[in-house]
ZABA-553528 format. One record per residue (C-alpha): residue in one letter; x, y, z. Coordinates in steps of 0.02 Angstrom, whole numbers, plus 50000, padded with zeros to 5 digits. Layout:
<nodes>
AXYZ ...
</nodes>
This chain:
<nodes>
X506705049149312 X507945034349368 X507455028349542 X509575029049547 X509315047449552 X508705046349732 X509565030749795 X510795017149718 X510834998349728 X512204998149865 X510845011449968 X509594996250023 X509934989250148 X509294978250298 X509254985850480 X509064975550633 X508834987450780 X507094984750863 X506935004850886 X506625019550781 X507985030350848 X509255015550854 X508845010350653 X508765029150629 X510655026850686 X511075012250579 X510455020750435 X511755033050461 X513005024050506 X513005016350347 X512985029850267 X514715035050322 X515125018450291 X514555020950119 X515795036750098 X514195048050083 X514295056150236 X515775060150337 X514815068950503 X513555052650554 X513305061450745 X512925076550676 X511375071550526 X510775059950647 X510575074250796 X509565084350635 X508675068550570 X507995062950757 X507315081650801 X506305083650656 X505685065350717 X505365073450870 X504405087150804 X503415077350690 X503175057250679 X503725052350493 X502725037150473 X501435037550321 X500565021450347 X500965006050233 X502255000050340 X503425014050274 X504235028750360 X505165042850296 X506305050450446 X507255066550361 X508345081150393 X508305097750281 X510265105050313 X511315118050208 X512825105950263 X512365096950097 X512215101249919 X511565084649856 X510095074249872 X510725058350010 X509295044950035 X509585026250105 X508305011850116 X508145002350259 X507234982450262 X506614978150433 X506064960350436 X504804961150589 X504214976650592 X504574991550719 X503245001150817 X503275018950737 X501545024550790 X501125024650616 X499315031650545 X498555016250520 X499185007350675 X500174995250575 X502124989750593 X503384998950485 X504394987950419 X505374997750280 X506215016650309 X506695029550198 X508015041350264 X508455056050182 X509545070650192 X509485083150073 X509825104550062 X508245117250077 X508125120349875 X507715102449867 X506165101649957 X505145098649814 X506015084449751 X505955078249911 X504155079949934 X503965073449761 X504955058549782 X503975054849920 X502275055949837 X503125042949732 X503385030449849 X501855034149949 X500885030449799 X501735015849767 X501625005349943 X499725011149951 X499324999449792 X499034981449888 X499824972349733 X501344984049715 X501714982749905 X501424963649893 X502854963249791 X503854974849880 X503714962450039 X503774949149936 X505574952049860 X506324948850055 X508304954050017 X508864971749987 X509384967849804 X507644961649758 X506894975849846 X507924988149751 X507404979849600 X505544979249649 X505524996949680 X506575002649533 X505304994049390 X503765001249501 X504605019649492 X504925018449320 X503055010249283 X502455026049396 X503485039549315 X502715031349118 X501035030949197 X500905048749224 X501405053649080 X500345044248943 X498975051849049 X498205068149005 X499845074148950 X498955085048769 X497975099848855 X498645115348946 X497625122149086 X498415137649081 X497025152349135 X497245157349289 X498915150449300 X500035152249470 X501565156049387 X502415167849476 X501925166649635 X503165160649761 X503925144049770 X503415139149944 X501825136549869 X502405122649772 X503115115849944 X501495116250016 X500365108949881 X501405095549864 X501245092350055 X499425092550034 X499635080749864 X500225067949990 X498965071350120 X497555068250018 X498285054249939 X498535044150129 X496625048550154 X496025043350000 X496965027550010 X495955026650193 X497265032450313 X496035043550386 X496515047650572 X497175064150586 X497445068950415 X495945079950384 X496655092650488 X498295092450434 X497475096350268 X496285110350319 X498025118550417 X499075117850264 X497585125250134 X497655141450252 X499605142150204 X499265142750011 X498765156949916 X497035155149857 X497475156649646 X498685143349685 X497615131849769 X496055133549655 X497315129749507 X497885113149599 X496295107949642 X495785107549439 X497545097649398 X496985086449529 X495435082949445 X496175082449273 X497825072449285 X498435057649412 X499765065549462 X499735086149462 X501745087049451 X503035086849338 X504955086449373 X505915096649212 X507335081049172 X508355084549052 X507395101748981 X505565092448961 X504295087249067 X504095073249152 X502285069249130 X502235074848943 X503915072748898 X503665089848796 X505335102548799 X505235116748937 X506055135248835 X507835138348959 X507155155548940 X505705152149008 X506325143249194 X507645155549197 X506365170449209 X505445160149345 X506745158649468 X506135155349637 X504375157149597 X502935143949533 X503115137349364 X501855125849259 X502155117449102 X501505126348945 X501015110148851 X499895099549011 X499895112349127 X500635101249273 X501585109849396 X503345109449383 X504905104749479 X506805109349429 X507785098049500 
</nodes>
């Protein structure tokens, strides 16, 4: 998948304020600027109460403030450069010094989520954020981050993309599930990566929200593969690059659906 998918060239930018809420409101701004929005007050009224419910900073200097609305019916994202740093009360005490905002309707949550894994994955590798703060100028950046989404989205697919690990599959169950695992995905990627503070109970709360045959699945992908999910692009899957039967995501609807070839699970974007 095309890091232009999420966000375009013109969609990194550098913000100045020397607050969250205020670059929060520069993001948006240029947004509308952009032609991408046309209601700035009203995402950035959504985007700054989920902030308020639940600090968005994930450590690595990066921050994802967000807003889930039914007033859009298309993924929006923007990338904001801060040169110095802003105090976002981030995990690992550090400065954040680049955002991601993003506004995007309910049924996208998983992508969401997903394209967030990405990125998390990405700044917590020392040499792939080096060059990330390295690159200084939005165009650079955008560049930076393009080649490192593309070298993610190939790595996880050469990887232990030939064997199904299809008994005891969680097809079917609901698709929250899938919400929630990939939640936890991230979680126990930030403490692995040592952003510890925290995060082991925000893990242990979201394991009581998934159901049990959905969870043990997971925790074998997670074993098995780098990365347990797959988005469907173009009819195949992303990690194996092996064709996904229409029949077959049609039947699952709303509900949980793995790949019958590597058994990640997958997301229909």
């Amino acid at each position: 998948m095309d890091l232009d998918y999420f966000f375009k060239k013109d969609q990194v930018i550098k913000v100045t304020a020397e607050n969250k809420q205020m670059v929060i409101h520069e993001m948006v701004d240029k947004l509308q600027d952009l032609g991408i929005i046309d209601n700035k007050s009203r995402y950035y009224a959504q985007i700054v109460h989920r902030e308020a419910l639940e600090n968005t900073a994930i450590g690595s200097g990066l921050a994802i403030p967000h807003a889930r609305t039914e007033s859009v019916d298309s993924f929006i994202s923007i990338f904001g450069i801060h040169e110095h740093g802003i105090d976002y009360n981030s995990p690992d005490g550090k400065p954040v010094n680049y955002i991601l905002l993003s506004i995007f309707p309910t049924q996208m949550s998983t992508t969401y989520l997903y394209f967030v894994g990405m990125l998390a994955r990405i700044f917590s590798n020392p040499e792939k954020k080096r060059l990330i703060d390295e690159a200084r100028t939005p165009v650079k950046t955008y560049t930076v981050l393009k080649k490192e989404a593309e070298s993610y989205f190939k790595s996880i697919s050469e990887k232990n993309s030939t064997e199904a690990l299809l008994s005891d599959s969680p097809a079917g169950l609901p698709s929250s599930d899938l919400d929630m695992l990939i939640r936890l995905d991230r979680l126990y990627k930030l403490y692995d990566s040592g952003h510890t503070k925290g995060i082991q109970e925000k893990i242990d709360e979201i394991k009581k929200l998934i159901d049990n045959r959905s969870f043990t699945y997971y925790e074998r992908m997670r074993n098995k593969q780098s990365n347990p999910f797959a988005i469907v692009e173009k009819g195949s899957c992303s990690g194996c690059h092996m064709g996904i039967p229409p029949v077959y995501l049609k039947q699952s609807g709303d509900k949980v659906s793995v790949c019958t070839h590597c058994g990640r699970f997958l997301i229909v974007v």
